[in-house]
C-alpha positions in Angstrom: -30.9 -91.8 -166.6 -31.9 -91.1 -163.3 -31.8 -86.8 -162.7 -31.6 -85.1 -159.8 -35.7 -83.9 -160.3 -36.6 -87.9 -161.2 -34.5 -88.3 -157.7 -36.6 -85.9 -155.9 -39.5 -87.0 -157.1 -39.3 -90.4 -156.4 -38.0 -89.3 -152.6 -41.5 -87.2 -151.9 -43.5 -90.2 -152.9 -41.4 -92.9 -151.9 -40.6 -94.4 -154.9 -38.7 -97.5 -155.4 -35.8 -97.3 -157.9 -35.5 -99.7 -160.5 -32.3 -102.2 -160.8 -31.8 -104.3 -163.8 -29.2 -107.1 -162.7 -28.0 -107.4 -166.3 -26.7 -104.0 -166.5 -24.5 -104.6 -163.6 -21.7 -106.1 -165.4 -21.1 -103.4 -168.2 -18.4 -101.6 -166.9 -15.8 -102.2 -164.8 -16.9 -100.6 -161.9 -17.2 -102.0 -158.0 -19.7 -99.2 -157.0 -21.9 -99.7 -160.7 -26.0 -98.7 -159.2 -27.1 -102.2 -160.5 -24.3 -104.6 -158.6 -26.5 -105.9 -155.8 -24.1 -104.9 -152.9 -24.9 -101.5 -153.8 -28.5 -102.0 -153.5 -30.5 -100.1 -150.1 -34.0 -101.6 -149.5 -35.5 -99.4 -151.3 -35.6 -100.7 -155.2 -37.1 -103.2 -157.1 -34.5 -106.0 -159.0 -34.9 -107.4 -162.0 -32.8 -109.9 -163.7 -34.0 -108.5 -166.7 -37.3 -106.6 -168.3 -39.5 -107.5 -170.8 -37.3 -105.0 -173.6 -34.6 -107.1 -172.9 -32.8 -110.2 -173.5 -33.6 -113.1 -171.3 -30.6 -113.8 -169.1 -29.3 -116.9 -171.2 -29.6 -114.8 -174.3 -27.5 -111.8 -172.6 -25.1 -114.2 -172.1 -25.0 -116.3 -175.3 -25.9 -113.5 -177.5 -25.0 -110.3 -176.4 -22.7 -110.0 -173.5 -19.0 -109.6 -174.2 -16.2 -111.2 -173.1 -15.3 -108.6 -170.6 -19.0 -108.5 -169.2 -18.6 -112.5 -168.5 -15.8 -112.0 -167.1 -16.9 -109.3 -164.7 -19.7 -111.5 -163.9 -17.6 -114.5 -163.1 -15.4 -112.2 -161.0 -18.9 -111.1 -158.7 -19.9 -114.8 -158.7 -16.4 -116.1 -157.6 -16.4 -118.7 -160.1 -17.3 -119.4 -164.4 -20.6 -120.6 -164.9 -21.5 -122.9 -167.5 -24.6 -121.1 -169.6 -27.3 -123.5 -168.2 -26.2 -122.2 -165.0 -26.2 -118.4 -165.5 -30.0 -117.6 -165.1 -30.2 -119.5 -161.6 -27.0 -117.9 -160.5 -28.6 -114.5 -161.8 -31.5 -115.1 -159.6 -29.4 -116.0 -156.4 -27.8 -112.8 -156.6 -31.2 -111.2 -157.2 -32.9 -112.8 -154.4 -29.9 -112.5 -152.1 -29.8 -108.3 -152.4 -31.0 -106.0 -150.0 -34.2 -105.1 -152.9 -37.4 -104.9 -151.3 -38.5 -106.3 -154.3 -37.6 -109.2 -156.8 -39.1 -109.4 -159.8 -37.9 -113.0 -162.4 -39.3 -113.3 -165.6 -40.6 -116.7 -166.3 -38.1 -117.4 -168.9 -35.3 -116.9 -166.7 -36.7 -119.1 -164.0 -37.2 -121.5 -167.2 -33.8 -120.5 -168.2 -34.3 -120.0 -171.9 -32.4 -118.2 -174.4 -32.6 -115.9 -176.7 -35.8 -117.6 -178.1 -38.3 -116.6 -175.3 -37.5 -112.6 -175.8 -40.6 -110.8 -175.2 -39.9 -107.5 -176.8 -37.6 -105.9 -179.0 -38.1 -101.9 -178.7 -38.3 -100.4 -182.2 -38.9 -103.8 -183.8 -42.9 -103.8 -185.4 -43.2 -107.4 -185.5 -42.4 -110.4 -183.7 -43.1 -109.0 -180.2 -45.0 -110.6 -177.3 -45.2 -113.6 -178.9 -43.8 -115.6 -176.3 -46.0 -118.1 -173.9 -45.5 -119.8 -171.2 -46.5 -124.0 -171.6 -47.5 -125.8 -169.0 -44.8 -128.5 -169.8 -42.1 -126.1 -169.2 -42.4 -126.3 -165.7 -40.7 -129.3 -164.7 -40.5 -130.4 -161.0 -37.3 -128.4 -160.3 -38.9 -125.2 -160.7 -41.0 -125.1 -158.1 -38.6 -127.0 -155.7 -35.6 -124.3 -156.8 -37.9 -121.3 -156.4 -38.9 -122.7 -152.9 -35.4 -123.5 -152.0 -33.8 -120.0 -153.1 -36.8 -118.4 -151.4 -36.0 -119.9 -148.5 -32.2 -119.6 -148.3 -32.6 -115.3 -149.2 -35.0 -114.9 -146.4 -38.0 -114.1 -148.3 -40.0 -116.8 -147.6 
């Protein structure tokens, strides 16, 4: 929760908010903070954090029906699940954020698997790495391209 003190704080010293794009589609909403055509310039996006899910595993795992739905709605069309964490991206990269930060498993768009952390779990965190193998030639040439297309070459 963002307060009104948090607020002013981050005002005097020109701090950039925070967005998570996988919050956006929680509630049915057309103003929710984390949709990206509510964004100003001033925020950071995220398609997700390390504490949560990577975007394939928010969708396979943990997002409802209604929060698919919602995201298929803001997309203006269903995405199959080996399409979700590019499309994620997109909308990332297309916002009005200063900033985009993608976790390498979402660029790699893996699931559920490549989870970084799990607050309040002891064991089994940050156990993830990234292979060399995993980058293909696509990645590269799809980072450059959706780079290129959201201006932020």
């Amino acid at each position: 929760m963002i307060t009104p003190d948090v607020k002013e704080i981050m005002d005097r010293f020109r701090l950039p908010g925070m967005k998570i794009l996988m919050f956006a589609f929680k509630e049915d909403n057309p103003d929710h903070p984390y949709l990206p055509h509510t964004y100003n310039e001033k925020c950071v996006v995220y398609t997700g954090t390390h504490d949560n899910n990577t975007v394939r595993g928010w969708f396979e795992k943990e997002a409802s029906q209604e929060e698919r739905q919602r995201l298929f709605r803001y997309l203006g069309r269903e995405v199959p699940v080996d399409e979700v964490s590019w499309e994620m991206i997109r909308l990332a990269m297309l916002s009005a954020a200063r900033w985009v930060i993608l976790p390498m498993q979402d660029v790699l768009g893996l699931g559920e698997e490549a989870r970084m952390n799990k607050p309040s779990v002891p064991l089994g965190n940050w156990e993830w790495r990234l292979l060399r193998r995993q980058i293909s030639d696509h990645v590269p040439e799809s980072l450059r391209a959706i780079t290129g297309e959201s201006g932020r070459s």
